[in-house]
C-alpha positions as CSV (number, residue, x, y, z in Angstrom):
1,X,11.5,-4.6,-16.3
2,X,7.5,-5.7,-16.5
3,X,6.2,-9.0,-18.1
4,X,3.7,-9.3,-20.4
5,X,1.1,-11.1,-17.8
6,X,1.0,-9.0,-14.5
7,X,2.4,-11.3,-11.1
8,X,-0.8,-10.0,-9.6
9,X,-3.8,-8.5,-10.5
10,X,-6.6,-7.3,-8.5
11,X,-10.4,-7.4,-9.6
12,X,-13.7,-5.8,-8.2
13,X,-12.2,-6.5,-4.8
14,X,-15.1,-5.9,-2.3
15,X,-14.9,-6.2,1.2
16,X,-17.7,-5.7,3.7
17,X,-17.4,-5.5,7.6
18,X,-20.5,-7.0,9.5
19,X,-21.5,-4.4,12.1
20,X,-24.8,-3.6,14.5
21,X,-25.6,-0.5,12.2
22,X,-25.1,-2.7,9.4
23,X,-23.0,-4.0,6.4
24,X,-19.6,-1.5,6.3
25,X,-18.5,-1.5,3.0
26,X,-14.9,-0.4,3.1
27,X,-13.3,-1.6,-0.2
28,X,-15.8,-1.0,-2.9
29,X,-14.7,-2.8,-6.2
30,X,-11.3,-1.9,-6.3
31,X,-8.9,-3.2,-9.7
32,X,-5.3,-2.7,-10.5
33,X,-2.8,-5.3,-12.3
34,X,1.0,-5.3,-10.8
35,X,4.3,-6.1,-12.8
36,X,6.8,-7.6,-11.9
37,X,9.6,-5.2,-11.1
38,X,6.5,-2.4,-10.1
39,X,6.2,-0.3,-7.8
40,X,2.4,0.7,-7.4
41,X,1.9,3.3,-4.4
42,X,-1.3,3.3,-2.8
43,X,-2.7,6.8,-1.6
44,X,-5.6,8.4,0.1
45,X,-6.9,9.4,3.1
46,X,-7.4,7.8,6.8
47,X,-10.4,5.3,6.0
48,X,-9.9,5.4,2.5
49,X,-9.7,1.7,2.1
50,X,-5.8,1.1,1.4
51,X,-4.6,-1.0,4.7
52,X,-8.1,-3.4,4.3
53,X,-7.1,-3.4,0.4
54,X,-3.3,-4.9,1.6
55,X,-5.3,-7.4,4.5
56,X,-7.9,-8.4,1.9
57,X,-5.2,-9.5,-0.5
58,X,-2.6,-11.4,2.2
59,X,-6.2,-12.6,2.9
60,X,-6.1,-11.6,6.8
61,X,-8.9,-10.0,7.4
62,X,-11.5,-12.0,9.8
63,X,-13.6,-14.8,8.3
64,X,-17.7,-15.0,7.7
65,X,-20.0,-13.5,8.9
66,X,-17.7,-11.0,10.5
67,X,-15.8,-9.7,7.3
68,X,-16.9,-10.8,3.4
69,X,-14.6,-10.6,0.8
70,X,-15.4,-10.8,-3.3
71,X,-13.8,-10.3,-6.2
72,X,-10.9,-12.4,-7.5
73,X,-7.3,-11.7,-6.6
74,X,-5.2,-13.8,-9.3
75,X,-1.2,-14.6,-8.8
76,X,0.7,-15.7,-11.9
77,X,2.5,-19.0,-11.7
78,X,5.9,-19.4,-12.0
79,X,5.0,-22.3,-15.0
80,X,2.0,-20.4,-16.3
81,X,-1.2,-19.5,-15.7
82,X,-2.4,-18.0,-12.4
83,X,-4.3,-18.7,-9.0
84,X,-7.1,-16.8,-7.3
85,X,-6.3,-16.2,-3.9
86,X,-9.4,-16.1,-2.5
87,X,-10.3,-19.7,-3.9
88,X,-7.3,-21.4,-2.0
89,X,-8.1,-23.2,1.2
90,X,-6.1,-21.7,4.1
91,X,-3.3,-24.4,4.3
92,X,-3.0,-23.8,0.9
93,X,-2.7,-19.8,1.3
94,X,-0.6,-20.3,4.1
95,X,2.3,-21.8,1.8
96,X,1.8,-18.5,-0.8
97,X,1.8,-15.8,2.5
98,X,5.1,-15.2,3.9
99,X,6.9,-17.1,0.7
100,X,5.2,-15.4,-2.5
101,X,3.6,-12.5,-1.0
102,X,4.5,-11.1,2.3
103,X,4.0,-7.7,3.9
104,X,5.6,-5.1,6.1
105,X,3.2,-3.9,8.6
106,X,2.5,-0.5,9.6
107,X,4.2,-0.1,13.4
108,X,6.6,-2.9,14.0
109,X,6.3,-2.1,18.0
110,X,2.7,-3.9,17.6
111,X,3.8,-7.0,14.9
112,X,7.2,-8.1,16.3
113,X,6.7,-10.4,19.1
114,X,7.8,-8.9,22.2
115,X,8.5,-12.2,23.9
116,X,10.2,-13.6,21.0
117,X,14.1,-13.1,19.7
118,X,14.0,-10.9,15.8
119,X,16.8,-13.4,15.0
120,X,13.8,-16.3,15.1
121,X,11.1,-14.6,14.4
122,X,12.8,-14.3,10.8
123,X,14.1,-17.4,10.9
124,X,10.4,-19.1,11.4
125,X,9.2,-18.3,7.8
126,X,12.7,-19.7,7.1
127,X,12.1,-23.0,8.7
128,X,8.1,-23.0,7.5
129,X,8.9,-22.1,4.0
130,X,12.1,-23.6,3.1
131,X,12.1,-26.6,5.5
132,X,15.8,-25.6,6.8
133,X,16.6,-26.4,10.1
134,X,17.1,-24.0,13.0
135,X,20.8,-23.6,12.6
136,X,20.7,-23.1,8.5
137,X,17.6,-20.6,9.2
138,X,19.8,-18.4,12.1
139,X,22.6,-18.2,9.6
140,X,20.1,-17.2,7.0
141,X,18.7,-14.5,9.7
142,X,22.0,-13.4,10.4
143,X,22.6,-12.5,6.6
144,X,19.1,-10.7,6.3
145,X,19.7,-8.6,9.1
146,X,22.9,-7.8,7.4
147,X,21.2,-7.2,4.5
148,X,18.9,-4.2,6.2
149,X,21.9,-2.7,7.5
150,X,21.7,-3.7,11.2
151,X,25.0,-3.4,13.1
152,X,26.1,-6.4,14.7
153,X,23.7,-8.6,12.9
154,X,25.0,-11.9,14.8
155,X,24.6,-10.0,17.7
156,X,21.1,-8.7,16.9
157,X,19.6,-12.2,16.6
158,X,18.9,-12.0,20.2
159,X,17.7,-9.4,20.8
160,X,14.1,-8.4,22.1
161,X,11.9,-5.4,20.2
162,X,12.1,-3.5,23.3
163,X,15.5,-4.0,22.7
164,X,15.8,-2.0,19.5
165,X,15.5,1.7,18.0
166,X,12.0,2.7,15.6
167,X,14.4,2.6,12.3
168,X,15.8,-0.7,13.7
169,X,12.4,-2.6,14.2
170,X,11.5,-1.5,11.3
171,X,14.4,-2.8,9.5
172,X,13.7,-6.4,11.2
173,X,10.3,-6.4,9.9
174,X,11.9,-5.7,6.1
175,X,14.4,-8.8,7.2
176,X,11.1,-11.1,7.8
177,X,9.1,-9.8,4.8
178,X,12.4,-11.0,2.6
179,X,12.9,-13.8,4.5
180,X,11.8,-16.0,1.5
181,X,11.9,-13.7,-1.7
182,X,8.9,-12.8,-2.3
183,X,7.6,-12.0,-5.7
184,X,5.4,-9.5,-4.0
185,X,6.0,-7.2,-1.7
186,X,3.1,-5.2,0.5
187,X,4.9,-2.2,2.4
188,X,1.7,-0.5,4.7
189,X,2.6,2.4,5.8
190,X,6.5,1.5,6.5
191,X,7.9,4.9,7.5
192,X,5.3,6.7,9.0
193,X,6.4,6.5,12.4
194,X,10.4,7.5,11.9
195,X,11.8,10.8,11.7
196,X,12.6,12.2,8.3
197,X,16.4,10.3,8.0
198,X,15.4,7.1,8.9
199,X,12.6,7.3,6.7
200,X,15.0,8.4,3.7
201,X,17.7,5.7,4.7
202,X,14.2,3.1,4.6
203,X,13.3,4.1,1.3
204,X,16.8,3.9,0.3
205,X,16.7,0.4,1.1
206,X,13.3,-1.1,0.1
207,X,14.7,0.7,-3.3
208,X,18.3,-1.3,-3.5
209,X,16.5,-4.5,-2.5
210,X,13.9,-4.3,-5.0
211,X,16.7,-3.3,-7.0
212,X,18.6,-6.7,-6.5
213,X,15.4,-9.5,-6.4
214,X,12.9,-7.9,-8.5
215,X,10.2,-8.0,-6.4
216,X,7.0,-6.2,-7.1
217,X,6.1,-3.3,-4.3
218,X,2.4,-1.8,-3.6
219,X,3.5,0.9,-1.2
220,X,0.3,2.3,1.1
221,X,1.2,5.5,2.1
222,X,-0.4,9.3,2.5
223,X,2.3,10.9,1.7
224,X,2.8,12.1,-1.7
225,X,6.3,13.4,-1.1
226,X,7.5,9.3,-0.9
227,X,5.0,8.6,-3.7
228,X,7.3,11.0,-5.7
229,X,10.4,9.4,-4.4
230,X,9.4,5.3,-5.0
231,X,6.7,4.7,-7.2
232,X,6.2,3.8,-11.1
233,X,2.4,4.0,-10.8
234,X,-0.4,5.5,-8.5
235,X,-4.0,5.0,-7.5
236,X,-5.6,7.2,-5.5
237,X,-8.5,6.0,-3.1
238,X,-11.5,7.5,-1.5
239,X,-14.2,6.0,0.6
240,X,-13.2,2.7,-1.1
241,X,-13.0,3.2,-4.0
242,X,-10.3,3.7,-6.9
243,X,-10.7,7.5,-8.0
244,X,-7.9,8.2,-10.0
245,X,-4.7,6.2,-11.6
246,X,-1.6,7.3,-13.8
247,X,2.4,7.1,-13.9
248,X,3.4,9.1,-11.0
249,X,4.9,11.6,-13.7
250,X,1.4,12.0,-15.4
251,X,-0.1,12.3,-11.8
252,X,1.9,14.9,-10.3
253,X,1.9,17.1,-13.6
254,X,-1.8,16.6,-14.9
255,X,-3.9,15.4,-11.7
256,X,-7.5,14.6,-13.4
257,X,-9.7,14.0,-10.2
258,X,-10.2,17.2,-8.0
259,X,-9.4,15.1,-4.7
260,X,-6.0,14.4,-5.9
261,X,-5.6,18.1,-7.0
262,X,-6.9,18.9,-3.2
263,X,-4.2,16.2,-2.2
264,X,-1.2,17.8,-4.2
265,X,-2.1,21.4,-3.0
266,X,-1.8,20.2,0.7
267,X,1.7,19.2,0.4
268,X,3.8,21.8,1.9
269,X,6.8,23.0,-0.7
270,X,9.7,24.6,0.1
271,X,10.3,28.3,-0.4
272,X,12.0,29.0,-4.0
273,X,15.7,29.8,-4.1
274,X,16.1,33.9,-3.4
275,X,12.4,34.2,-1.7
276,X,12.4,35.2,2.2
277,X,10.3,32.6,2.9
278,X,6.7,31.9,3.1
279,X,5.0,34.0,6.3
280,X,1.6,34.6,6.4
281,X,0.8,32.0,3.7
282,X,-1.8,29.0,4.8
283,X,-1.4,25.2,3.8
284,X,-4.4,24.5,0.9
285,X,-6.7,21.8,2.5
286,X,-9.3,19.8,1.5
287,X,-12.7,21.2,3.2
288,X,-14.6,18.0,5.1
289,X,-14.1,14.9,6.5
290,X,-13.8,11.2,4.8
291,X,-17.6,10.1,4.5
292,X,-18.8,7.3,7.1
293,X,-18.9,4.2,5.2
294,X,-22.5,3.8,6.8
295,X,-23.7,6.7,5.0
296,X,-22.2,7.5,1.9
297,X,-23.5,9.9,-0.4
298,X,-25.0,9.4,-3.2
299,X,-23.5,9.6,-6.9
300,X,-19.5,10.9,-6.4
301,X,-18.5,10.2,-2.9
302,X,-16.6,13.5,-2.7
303,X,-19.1,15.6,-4.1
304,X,-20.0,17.2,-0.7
305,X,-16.2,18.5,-0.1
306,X,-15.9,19.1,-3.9
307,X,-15.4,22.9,-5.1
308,X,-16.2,21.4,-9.1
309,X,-19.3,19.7,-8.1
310,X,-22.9,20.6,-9.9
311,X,-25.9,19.6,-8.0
312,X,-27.9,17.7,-10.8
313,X,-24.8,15.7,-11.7
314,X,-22.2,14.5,-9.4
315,X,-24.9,13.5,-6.4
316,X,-27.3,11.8,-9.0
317,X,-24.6,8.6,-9.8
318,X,-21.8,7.2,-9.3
319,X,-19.1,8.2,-11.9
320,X,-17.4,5.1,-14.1
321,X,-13.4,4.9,-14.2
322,X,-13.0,6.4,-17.4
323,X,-9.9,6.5,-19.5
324,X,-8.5,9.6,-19.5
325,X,-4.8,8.6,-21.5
326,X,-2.7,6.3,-21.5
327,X,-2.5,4.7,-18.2
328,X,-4.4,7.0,-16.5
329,X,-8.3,6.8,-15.4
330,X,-10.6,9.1,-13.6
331,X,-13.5,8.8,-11.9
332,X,-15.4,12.3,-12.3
333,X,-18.3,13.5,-14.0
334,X,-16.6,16.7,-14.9
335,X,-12.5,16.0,-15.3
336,X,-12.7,17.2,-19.2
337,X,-14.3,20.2,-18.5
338,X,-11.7,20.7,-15.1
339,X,-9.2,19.7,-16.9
340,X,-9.9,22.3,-20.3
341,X,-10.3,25.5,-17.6
């Protein structure tokens, strides 16, 4: 399923947000490699850098002096070798967004244009990618909304947003990110807004038509029950940066970092077969807050909300990404001796 050289990989990404307190630095050296075939969920808390990860690499976050960006972001080549993405010149990026990498925002209410038709709205990356003409790129539409599983897809061409259900929109904005069969595909967030059957029948789908084009996914989500259900692979962020990353297998059974032990607990579980139920018994959470990017503290970043942490140690550095297996790295002073109690 993977190739030896990774479609995309991702190295000491840094982004910083100009600001009147100061520099914001909300993606702090971030690496991960992506094969083709992949699916790579990105987890972690609100402001944990995921969504400005995704934006940094479609490269659509602002320009200079407002946002800087560094690091390299490289894309194999379909004859060889590879391109850093944030060397190209924007025409040139222009022609890679949309057609080799492309992106399903995170509430399709706020990216569809309300003003516009869906049928060509997906057909404009047609017409700007492929060079088709209007008619070829409606037909082409027509099969993509087909594709999703939208009723009527004909029909559905012109149709407004307003027009159109949660699990529908959503659905349109799959139909746009494939418009071109992309090699990569960024899914932000895609089912947080939809009740728990749409979401299933979403996942369903992004699966089957990964499935069918072998497209590479990174999935940004926070929830670790469709982490379970979608991904190969998982890194776990905090205050921007990477904190933890295994097989979701290795993850789930042997989590290394005490955040993503924190995160697991929190997930609510189902009573087990023959129990009454589960009265009286509280949710596990994860003391504190996300730091303020402004402020962060010093050494491990979770430290302060950390039930492991040793004054001395974890708030005098901050920890490397160590191996801790195959495939899977941590970033805590203390995961062997966590991991042998």
């Amino acid at each position: 399923m993977t190739a030896a050289e990774p479609v995309l990989q991702v190295d000491g990404l840094r982004v910083r947000f100009a600001s009147d307190a100061g520099a914001v630095a909300a993606v702090n050296g971030i690496s991960f490699a992506l094969d083709r075939g992949e699916t790579l969920a990105l987890v972690g808390e609100s402001g944990s850098g995921k969504s400005v990860t995704s934006l940094a690499v479609m490269r659509l976050l602002p320009p200079p002096p407002v946002c800087e960006v560094g690091g390299r972001i490289s894309l194999a080549e379909a004859e060889g070798g590879v391109r850093d993405l944030l060397a190209l010149p924007e025409e040139a990026m222009c022609r890679v967004r949309g057609d080799r990498v492309s992106m399903i925002f995170q509430e399709p209410m706020t990216s569809l244009n309300p003003v516009l038709p869906v049928g060509e709205q997906i057909a404009e990356a047609i017409r700007f990618h492929r060079a088709a003409s209007r008619r070829v790129a409606l037909a082409a539409a027509t099969d993509l909304l087909e594709r999703v599983g939208i009723p009527e897809p004909r029909k559905r061409l012109g149709s407004y947003a307003h027009h159109l259900s949660g699990g529908q929109r959503q659905r349109v904005m799959i139909a746009m990110a494939l418009a071109c069969n992309p090699e990569v595909l960024i899914a932000d967030e895609p089912t947080t807004a939809l009740d728990v059957t749409v979401q299933a029948q979403i996942l369903e789908l992004l699966r089957r038509l990964q499935q069918e084009t072998g497209m590479a996914v990174i999935f940004i989500t926070h929830n670790l029950g469709v982490v379970a259900e979608i991904a190969d692979r998982v890194l776990v962020m905090y205050a921007g940066r990477a904190v933890e990353e295994a097989e979701v297998a290795t993850l789930f059974r042997r989590p290394l970092m005490p955040y993503t032990a924190g995160l697991l607990a929190s997930v609510p579980r189902l009573p087990e077969a023959g129990c009454k139920g589960r009265e009286g018994v509280r949710f596990a959470a994860i003391p504190g807050t996300v730091p303020d990017p402004l402020a962060l503290p010093s050494g491990c970043s979770f430290h302060p909300r950390c039930v492991h942490a040793k004054p001395g140690l974890c708030d005098s550095e901050v920890p490397d990404l160590e191996d801790a297996g195959p495939g899977h790295r941590v970033r805590c002073r203390r995961w062997r001796a966590i991991d042998g109690s």
